[in-house]
N, CA and C atoms of all chains as a GROMACS GRO file, in nm:
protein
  594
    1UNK      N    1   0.085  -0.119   0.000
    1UNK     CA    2   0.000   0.000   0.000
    1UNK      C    3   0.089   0.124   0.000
    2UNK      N    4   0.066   0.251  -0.053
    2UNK     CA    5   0.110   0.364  -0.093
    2UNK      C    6   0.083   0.458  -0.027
    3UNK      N    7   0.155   0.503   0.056
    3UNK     CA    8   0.087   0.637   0.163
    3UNK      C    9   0.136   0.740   0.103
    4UNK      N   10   0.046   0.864   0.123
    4UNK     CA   11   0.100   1.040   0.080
    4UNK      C   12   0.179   1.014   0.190
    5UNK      N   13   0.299   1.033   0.209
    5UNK     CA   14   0.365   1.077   0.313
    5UNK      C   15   0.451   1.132   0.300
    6UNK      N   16   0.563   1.269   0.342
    6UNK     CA   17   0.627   1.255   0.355
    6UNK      C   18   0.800   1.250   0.317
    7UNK      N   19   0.800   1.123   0.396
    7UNK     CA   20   0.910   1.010   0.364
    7UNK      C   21   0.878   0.878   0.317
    8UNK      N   22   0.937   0.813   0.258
    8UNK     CA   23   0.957   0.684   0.210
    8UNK      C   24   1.016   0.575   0.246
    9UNK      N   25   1.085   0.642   0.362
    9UNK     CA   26   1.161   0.542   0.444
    9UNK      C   27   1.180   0.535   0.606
   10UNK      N   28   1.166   0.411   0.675
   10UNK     CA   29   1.146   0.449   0.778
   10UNK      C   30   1.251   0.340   0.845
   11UNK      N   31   1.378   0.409   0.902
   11UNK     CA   32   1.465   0.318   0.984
   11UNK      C   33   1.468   0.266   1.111
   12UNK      N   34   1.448   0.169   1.150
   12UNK     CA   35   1.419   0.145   1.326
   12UNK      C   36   1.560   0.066   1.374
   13UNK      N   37   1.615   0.145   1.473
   13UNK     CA   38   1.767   0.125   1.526
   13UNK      C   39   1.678   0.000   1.630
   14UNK      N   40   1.743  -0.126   1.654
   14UNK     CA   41   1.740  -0.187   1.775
   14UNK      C   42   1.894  -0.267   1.874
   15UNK      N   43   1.928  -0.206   1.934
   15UNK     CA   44   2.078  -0.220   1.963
   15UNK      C   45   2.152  -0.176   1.837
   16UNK      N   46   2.227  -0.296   1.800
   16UNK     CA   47   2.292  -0.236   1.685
   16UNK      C   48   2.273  -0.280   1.535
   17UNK      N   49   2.144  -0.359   1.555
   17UNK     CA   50   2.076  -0.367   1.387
   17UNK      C   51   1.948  -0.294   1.372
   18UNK      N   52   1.960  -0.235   1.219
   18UNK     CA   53   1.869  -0.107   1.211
   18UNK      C   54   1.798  -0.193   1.047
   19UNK      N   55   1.684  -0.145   1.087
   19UNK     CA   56   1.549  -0.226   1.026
   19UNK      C   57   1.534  -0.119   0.889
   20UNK      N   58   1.464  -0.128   0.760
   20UNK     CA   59   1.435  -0.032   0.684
   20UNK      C   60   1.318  -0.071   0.661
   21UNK      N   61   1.218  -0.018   0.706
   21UNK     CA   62   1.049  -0.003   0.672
   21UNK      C   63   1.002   0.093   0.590
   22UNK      N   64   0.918   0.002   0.499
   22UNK     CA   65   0.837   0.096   0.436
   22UNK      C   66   0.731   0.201   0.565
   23UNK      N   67   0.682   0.326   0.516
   23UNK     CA   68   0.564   0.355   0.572
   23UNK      C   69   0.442   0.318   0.597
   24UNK      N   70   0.422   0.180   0.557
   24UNK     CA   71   0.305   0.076   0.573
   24UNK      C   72   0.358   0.000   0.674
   25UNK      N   73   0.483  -0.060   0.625
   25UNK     CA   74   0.526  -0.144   0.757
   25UNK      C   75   0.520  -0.098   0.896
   26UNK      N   76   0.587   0.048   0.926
   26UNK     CA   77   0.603   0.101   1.013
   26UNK      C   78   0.482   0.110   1.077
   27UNK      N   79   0.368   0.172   1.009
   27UNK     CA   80   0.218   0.178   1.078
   27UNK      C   81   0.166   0.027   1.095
   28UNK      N   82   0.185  -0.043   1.059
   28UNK     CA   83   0.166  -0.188   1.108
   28UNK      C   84   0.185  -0.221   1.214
   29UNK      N   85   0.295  -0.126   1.288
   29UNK     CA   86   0.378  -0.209   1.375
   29UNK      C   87   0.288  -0.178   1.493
   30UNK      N   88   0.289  -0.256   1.622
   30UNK     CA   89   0.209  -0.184   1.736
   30UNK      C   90   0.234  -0.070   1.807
   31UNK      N   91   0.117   0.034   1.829
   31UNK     CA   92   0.143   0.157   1.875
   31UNK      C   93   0.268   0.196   1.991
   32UNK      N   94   0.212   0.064   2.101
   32UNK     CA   95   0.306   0.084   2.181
   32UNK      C   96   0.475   0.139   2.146
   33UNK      N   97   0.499   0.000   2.015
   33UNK     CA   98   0.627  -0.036   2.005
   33UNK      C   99   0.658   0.116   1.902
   34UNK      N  100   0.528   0.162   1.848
   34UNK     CA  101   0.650   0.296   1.762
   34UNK      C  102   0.655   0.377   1.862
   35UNK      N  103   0.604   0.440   1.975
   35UNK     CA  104   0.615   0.521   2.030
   35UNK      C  105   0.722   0.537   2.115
   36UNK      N  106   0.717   0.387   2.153
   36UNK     CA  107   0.891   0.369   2.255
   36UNK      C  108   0.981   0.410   2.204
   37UNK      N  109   0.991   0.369   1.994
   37UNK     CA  110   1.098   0.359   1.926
   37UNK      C  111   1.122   0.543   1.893
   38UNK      N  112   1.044   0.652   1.927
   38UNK     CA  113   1.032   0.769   1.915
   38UNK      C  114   1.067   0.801   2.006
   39UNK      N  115   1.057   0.794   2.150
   39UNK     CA  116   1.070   0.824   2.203
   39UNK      C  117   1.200   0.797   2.303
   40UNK      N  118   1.279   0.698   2.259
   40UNK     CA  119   1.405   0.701   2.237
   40UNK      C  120   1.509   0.695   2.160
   41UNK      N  121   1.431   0.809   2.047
   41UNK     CA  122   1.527   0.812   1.946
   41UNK      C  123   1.581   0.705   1.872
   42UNK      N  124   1.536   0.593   1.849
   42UNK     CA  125   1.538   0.462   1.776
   42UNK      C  126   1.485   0.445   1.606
   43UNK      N  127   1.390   0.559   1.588
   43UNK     CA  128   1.385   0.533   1.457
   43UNK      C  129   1.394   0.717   1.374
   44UNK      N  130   1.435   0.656   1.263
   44UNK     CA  131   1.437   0.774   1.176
   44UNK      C  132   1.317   0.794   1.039
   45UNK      N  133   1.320   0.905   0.969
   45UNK     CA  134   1.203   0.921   0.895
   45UNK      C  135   1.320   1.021   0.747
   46UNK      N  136   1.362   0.965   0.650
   46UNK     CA  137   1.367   0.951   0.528
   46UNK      C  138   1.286   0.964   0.415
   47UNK      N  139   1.286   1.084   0.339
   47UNK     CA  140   1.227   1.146   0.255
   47UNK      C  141   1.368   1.120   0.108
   48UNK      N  142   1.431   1.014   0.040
   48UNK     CA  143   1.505   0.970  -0.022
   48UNK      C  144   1.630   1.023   0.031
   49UNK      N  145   1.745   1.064   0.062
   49UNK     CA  146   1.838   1.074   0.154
   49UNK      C  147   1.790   1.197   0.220
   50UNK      N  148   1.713   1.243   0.272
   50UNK     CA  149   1.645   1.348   0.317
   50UNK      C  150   1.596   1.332   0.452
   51UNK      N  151   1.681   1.365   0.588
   51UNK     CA  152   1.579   1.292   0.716
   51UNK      C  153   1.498   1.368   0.728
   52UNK      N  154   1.382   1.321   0.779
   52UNK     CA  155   1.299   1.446   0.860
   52UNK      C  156   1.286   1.421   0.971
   53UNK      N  157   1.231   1.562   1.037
   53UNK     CA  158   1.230   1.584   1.202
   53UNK      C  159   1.099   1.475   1.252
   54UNK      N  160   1.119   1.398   1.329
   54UNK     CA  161   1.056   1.293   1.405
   54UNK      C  162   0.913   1.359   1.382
   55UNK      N  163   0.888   1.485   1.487
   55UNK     CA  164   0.721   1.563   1.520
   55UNK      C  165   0.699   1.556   1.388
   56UNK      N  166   0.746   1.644   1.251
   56UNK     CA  167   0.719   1.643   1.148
   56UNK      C  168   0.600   1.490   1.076
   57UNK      N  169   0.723   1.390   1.109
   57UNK     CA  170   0.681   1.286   1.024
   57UNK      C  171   0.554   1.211   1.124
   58UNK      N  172   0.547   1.264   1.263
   58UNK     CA  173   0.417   1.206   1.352
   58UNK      C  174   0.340   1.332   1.301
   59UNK      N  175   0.354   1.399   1.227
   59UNK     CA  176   0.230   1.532   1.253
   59UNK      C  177   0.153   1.462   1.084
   60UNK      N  178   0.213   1.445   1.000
   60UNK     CA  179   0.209   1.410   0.886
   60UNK      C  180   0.130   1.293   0.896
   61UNK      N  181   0.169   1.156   1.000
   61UNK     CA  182   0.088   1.034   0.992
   61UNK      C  183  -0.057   1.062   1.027
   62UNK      N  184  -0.024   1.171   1.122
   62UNK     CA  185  -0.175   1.205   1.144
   62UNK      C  186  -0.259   1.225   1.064
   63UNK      N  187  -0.237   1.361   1.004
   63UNK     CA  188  -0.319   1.430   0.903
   63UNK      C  189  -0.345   1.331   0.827
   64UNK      N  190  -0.253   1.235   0.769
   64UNK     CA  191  -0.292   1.140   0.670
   64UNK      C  192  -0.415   1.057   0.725
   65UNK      N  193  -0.479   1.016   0.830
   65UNK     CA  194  -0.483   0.946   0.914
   65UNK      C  195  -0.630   1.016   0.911
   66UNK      N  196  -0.633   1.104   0.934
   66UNK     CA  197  -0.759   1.227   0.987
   66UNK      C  198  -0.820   1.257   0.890
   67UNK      N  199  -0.773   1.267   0.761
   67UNK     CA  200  -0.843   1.296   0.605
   67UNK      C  201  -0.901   1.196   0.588
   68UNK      N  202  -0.854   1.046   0.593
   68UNK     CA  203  -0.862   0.908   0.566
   68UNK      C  204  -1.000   0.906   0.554
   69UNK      N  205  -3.124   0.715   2.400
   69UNK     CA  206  -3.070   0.830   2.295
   69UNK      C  207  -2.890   0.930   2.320
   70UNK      N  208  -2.917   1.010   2.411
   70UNK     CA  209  -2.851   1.084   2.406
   70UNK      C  210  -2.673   1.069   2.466
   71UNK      N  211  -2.689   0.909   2.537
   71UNK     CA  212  -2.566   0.862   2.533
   71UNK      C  213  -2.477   0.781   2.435
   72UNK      N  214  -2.572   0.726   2.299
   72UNK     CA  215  -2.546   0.664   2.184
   72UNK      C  216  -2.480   0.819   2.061
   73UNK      N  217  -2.579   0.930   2.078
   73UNK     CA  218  -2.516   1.042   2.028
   73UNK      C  219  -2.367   1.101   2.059
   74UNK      N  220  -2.406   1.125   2.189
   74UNK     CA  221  -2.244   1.122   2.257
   74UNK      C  222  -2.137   1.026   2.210
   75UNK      N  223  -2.142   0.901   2.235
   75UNK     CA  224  -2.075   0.812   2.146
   75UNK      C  225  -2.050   0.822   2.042
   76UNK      N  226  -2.093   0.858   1.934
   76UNK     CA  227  -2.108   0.898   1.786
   76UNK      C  228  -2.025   0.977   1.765
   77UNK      N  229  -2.043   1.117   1.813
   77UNK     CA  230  -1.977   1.226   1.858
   77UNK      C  231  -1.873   1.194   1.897
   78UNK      N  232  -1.823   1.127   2.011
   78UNK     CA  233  -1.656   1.093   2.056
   78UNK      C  234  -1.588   1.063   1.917
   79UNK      N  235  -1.659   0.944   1.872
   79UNK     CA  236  -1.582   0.863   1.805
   79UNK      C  237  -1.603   0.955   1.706
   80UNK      N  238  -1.629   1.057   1.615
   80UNK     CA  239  -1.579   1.111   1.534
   80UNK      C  240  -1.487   1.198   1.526
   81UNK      N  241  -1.448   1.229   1.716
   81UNK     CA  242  -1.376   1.341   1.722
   81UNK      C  243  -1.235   1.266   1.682
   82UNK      N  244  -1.211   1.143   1.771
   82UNK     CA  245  -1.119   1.088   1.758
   82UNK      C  246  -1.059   1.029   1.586
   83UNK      N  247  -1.172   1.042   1.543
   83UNK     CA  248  -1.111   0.956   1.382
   83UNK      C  249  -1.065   1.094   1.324
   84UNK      N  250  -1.149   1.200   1.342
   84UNK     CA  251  -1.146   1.344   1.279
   84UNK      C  252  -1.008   1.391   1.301
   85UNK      N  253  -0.933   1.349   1.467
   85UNK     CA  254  -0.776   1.387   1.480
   85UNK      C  255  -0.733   1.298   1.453
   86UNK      N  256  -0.710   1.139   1.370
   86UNK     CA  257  -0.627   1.108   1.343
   86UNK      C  258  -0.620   0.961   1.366
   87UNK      N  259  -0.732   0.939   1.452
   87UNK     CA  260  -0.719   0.798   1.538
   87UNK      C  261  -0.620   0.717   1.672
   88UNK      N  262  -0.590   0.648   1.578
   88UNK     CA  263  -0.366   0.588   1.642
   88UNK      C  264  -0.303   0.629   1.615
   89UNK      N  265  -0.272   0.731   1.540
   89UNK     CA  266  -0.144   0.793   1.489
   89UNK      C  267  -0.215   0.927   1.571
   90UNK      N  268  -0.312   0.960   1.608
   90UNK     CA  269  -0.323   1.149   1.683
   90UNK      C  270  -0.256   1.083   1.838
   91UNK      N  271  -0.316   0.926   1.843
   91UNK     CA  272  -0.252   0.919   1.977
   91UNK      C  273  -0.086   0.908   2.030
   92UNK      N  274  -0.055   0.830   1.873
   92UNK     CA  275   0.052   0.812   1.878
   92UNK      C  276   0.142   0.996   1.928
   93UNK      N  277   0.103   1.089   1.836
   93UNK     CA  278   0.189   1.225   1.796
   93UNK      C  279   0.169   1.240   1.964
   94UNK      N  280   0.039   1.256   2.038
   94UNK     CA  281   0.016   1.292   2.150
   94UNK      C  282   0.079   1.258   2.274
   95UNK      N  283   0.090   1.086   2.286
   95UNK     CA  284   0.186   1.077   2.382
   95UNK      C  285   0.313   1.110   2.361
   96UNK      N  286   0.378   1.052   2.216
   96UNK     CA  287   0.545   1.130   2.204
   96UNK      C  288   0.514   1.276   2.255
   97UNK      N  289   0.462   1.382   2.205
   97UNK     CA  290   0.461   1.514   2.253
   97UNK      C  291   0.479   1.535   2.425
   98UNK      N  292   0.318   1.500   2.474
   98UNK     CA  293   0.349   1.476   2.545
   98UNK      C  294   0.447   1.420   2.668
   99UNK      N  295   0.536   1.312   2.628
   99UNK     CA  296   0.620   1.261   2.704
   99UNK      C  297   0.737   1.328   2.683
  100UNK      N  298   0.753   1.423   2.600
  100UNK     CA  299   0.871   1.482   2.536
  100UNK      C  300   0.824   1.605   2.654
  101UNK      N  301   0.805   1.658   2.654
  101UNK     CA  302   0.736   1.792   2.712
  101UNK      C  303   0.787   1.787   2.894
  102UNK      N  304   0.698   1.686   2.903
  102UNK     CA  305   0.693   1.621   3.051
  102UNK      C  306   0.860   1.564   3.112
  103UNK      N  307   0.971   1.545   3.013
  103UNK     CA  308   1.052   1.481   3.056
  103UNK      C  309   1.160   1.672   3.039
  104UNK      N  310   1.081   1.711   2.915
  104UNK     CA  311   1.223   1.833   2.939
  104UNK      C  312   1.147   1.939   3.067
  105UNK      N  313   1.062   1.886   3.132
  105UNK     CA  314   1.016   1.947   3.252
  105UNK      C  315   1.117   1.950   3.357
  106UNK      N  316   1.231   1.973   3.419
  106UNK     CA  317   1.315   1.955   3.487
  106UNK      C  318   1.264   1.944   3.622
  107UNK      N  319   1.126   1.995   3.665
  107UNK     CA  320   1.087   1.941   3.824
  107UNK      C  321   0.999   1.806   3.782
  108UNK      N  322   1.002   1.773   3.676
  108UNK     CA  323   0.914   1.633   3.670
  108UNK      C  324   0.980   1.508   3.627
  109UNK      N  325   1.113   1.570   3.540
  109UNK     CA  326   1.186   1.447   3.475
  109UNK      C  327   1.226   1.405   3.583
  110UNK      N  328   1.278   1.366   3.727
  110UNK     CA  329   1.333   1.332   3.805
  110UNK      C  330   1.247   1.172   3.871
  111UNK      N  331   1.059   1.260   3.839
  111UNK     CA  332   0.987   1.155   3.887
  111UNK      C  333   0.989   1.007   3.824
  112UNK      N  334   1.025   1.001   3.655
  112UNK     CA  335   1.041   0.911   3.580
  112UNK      C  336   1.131   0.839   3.613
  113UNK      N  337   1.188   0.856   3.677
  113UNK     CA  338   1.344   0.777   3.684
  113UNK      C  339   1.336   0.616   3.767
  114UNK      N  340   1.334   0.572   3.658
  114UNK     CA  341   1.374   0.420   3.727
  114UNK      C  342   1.236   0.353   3.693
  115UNK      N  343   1.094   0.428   3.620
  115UNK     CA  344   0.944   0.345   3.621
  115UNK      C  345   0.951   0.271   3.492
  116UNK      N  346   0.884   0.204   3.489
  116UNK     CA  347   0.836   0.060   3.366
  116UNK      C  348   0.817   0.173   3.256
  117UNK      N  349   0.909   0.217   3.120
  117UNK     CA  350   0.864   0.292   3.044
  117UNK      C  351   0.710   0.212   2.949
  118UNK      N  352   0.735   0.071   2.963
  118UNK     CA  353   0.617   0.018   2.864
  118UNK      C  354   0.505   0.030   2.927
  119UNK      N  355   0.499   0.032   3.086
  119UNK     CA  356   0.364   0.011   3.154
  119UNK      C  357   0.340   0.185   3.127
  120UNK      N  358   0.425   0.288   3.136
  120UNK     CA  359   0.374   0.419   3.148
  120UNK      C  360   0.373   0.451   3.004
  121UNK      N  361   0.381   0.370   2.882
  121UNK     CA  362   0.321   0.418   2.741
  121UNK      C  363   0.186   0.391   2.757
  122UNK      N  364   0.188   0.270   2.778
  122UNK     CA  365   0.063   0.184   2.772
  122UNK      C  366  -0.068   0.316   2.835
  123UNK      N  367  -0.024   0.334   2.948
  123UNK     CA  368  -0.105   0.399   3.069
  123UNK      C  369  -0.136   0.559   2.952
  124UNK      N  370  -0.037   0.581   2.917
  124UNK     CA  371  -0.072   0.733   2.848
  124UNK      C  372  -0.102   0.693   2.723
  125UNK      N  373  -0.113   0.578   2.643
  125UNK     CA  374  -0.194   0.554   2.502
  125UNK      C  375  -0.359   0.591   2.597
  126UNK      N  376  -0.370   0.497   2.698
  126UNK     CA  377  -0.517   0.456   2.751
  126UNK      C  378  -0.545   0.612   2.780
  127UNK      N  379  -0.486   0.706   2.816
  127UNK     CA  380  -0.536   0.785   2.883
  127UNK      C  381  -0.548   0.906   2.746
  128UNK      N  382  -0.496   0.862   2.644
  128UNK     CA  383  -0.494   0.975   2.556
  128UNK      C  384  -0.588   0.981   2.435
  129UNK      N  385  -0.606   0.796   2.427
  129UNK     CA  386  -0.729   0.763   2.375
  129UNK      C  387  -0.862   0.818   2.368
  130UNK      N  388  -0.868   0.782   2.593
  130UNK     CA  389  -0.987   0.794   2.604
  130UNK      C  390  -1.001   0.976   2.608
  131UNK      N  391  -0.902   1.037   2.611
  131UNK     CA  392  -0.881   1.221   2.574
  131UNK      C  393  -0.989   1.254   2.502
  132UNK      N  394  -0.933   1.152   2.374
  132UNK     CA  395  -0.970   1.226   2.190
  132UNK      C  396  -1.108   1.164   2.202
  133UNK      N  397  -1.151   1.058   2.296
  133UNK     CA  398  -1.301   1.024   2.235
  133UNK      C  399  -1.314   0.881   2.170
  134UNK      N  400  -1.200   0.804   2.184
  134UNK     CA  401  -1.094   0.709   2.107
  134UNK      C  402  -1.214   0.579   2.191
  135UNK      N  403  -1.194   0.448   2.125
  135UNK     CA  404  -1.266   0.313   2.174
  135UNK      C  405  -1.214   0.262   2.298
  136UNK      N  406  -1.061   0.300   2.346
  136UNK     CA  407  -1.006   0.212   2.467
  136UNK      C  408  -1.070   0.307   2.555
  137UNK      N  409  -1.126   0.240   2.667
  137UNK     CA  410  -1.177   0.306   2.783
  137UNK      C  411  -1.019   0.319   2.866
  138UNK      N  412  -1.054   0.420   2.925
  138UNK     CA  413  -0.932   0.439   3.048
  138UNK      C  414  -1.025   0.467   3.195
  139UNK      N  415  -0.929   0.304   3.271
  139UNK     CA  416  -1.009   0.284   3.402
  139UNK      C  417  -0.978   0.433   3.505
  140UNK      N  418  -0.875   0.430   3.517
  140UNK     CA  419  -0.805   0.549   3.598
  140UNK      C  420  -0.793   0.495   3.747
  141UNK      N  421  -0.828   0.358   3.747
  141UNK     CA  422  -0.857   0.246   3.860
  141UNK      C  423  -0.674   0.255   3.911
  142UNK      N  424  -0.701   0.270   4.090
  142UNK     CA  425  -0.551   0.216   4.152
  142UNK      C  426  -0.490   0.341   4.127
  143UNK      N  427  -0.539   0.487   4.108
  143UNK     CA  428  -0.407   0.572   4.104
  143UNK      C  429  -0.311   0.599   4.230
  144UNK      N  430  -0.398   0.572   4.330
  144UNK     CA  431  -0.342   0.627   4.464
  144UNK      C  432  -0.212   0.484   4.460
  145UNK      N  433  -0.194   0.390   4.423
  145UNK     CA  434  -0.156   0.307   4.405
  145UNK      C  435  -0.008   0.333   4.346
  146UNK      N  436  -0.070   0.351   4.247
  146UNK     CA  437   0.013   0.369   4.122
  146UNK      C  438   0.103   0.467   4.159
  147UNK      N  439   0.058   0.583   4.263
  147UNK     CA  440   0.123   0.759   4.277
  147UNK      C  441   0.208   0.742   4.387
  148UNK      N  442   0.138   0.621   4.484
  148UNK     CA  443   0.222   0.641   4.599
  148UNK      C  444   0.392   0.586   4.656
  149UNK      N  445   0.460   0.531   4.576
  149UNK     CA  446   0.585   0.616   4.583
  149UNK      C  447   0.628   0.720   4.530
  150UNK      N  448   0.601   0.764   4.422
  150UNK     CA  449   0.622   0.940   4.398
  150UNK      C  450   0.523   1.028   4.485
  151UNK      N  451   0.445   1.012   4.527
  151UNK     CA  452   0.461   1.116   4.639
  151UNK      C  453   0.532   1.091   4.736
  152UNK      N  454   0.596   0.970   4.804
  152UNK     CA  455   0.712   0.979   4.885
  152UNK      C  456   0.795   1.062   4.875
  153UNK      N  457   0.846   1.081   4.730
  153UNK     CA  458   0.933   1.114   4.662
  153UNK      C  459   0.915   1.259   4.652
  154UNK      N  460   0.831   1.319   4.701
  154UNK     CA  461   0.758   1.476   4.715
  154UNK      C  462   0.650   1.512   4.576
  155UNK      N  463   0.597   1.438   4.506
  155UNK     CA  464   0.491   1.509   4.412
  155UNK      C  465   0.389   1.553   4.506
  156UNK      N  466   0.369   1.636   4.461
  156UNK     CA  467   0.336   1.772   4.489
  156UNK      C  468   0.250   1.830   4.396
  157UNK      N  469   0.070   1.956   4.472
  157UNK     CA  470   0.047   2.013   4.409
  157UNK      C  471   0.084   2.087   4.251
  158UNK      N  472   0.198   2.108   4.276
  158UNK     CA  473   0.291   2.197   4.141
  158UNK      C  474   0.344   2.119   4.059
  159UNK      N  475   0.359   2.007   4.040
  159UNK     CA  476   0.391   1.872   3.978
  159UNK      C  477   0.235   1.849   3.866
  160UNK      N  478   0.169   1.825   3.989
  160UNK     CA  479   0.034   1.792   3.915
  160UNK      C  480  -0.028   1.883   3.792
  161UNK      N  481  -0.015   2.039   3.818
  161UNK     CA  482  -0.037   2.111   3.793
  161UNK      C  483   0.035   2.106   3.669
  162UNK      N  484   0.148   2.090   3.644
  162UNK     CA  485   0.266   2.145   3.543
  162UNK      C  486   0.224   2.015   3.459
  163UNK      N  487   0.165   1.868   3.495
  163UNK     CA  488   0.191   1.757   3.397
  163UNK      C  489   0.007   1.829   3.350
  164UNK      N  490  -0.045   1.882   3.401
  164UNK     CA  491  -0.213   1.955   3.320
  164UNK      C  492  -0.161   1.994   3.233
  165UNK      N  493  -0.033   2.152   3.297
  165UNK     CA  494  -0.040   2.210   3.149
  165UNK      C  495   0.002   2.142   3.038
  166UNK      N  496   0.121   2.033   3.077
  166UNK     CA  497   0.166   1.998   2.953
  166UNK      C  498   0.072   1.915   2.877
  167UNK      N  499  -0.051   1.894   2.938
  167UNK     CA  500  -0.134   1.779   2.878
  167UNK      C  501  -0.256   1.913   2.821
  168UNK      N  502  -0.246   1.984   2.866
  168UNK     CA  503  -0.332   2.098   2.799
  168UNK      C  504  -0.263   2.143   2.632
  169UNK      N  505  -0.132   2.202   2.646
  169UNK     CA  506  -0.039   2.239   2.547
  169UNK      C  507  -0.085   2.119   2.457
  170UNK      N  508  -0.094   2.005   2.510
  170UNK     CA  509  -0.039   1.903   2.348
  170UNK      C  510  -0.147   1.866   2.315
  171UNK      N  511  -0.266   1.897   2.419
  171UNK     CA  512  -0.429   1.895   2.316
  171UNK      C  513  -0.456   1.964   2.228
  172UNK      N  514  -0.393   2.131   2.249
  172UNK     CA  515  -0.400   2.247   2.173
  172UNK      C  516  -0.346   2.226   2.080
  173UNK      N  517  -0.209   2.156   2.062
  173UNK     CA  518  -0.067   2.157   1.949
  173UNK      C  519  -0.178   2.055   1.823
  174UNK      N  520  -0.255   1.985   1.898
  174UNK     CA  521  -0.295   1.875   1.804
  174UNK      C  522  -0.468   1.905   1.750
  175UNK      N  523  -0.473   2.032   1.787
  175UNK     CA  524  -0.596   2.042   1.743
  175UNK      C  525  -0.753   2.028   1.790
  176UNK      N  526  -0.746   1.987   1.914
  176UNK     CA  527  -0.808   1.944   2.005
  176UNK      C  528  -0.937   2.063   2.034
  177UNK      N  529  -1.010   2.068   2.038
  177UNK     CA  530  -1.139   2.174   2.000
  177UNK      C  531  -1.109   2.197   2.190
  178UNK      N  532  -1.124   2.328   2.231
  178UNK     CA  533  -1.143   2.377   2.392
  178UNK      C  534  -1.209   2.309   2.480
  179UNK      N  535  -1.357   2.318   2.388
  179UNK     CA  536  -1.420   2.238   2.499
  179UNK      C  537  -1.372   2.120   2.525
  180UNK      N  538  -1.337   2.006   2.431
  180UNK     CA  539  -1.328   1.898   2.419
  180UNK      C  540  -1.159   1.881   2.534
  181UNK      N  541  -1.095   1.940   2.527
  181UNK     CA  542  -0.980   1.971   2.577
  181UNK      C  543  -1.023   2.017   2.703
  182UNK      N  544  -1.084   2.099   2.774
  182UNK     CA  545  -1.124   2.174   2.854
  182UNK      C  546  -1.200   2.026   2.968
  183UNK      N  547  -1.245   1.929   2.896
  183UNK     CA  548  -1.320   1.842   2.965
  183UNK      C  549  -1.229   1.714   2.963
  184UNK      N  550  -1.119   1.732   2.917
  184UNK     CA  551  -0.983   1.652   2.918
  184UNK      C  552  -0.921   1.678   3.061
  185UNK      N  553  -0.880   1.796   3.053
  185UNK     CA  554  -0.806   1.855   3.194
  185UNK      C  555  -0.927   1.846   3.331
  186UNK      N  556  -1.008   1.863   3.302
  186UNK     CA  557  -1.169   1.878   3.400
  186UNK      C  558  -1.131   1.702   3.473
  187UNK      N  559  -1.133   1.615   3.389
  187UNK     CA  560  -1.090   1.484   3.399
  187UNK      C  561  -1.022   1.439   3.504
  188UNK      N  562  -0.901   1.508   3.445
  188UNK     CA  563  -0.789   1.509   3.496
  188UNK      C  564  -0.775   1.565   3.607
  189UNK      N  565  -0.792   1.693   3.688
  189UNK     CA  566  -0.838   1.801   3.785
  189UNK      C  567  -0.924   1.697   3.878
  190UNK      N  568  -1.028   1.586   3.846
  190UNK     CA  569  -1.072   1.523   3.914
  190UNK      C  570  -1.021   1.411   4.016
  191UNK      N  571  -0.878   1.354   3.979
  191UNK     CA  572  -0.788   1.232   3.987
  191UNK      C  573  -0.670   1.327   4.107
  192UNK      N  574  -0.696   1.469   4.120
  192UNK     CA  575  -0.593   1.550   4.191
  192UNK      C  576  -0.568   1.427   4.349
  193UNK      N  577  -0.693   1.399   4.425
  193UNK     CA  578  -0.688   1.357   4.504
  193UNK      C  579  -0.601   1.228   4.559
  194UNK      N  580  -0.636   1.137   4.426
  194UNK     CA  581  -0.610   1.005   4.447
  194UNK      C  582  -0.489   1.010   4.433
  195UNK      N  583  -0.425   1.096   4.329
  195UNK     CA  584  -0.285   1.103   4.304
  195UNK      C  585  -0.182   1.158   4.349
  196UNK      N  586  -0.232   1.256   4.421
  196UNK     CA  587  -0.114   1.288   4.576
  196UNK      C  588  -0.179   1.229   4.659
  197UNK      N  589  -0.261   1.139   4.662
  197UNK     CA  590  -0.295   0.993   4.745
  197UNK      C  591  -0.301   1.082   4.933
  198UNK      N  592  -0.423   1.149   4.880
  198UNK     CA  593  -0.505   1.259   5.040
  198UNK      C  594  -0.612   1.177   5.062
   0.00000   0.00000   0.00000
């Protein structure tokens, strides 16, 4: 599935192997577990080598989310 | 009737901000807020971060109008080693505003927000555990 989003890429650090999710995958994942991963700085948000700011890319899932 | 309307009403407020992802933006905000609080970050130190996501998904859910009920069951429980620890009136107060701020940041209509904190303002007791 194809989300407006954004970024296109979504990296999740866990110790020292780092995951590359699509933006479907990532929203798949359970709430709990993205929020932890935000909230300690564990994952990143990639717009093609382009990071974006964490709030950015949670303000963005929203809206996407809220139009839906 | 008019508690099935209400219902209706919640649940559109909550899909209208976003659903799981308004809750999601809300607790990160929130917990971001609350930790660069320097008289509050101290209280975190050392608690179950998964049991206190969990606790602020439930509580942010039931904010927006969202399907998970939040019991609010056991706070005196839950509070009473941090108030050992001195929480305090001004503690309580400062985790409102920040829970006020990130209703506002997200769009959160006054009233609807206004009866968020009202909520919350209600739990004062149990949670400096008087």
């Amino acid at each position: 599935m194809s989300l407006n989003l954004p970024f296109d890429r979504v990296e999740l650090r866990d110790g020292t192997a780092v995951s590359t999710l699509t933006p479907s995958e990532y929203m798949a994942l359970p709430l709990s577990q993205r929020i932890r991963a935000v909230i300690e700085r564990r994952v990143r948000f990639f717009a093609g080598r382009t990071e974006l700011a964490g709030d950015a890319a949670l303000d963005a899932m929203r809206k996407l989310h809220a139009a839906a | 009737m008019a508690s099935l309307y209400a219902l209706r009403t919640m649940s559109t407020l909550y899909e209208r901000l976003g659903g799981e992802a308004a809750v999601e933006a809300a607790v990160v905000r929130f917990y971001e807020k609350v930790m660069a609080d320097s008289s509050l970050a101290p209280f975190f130190d050392g608690l179950d971060i998964d049991k206190q996501i969990q606790k602020q998904i439930a509580f942010m859910t039931m904010a927006f109008g969202g399907p998970n009920g939040y019991s609010g069951r056991d706070l005196r429980t839950a509070h009473a080693g941090l108030v050992k620890r001195g929480l305090a009136d001004a503690h309580f107060d400062a985790v409102a505003a920040h829970l006020g701020s990130t209703l506002d940041e997200l769009g959160v209509a006054p009233a609807m927000r206004d009866e968020a904190i009202t909520l919350v303002a209600g739990t004062r007791s149990d949670v400096l555990c008087r």
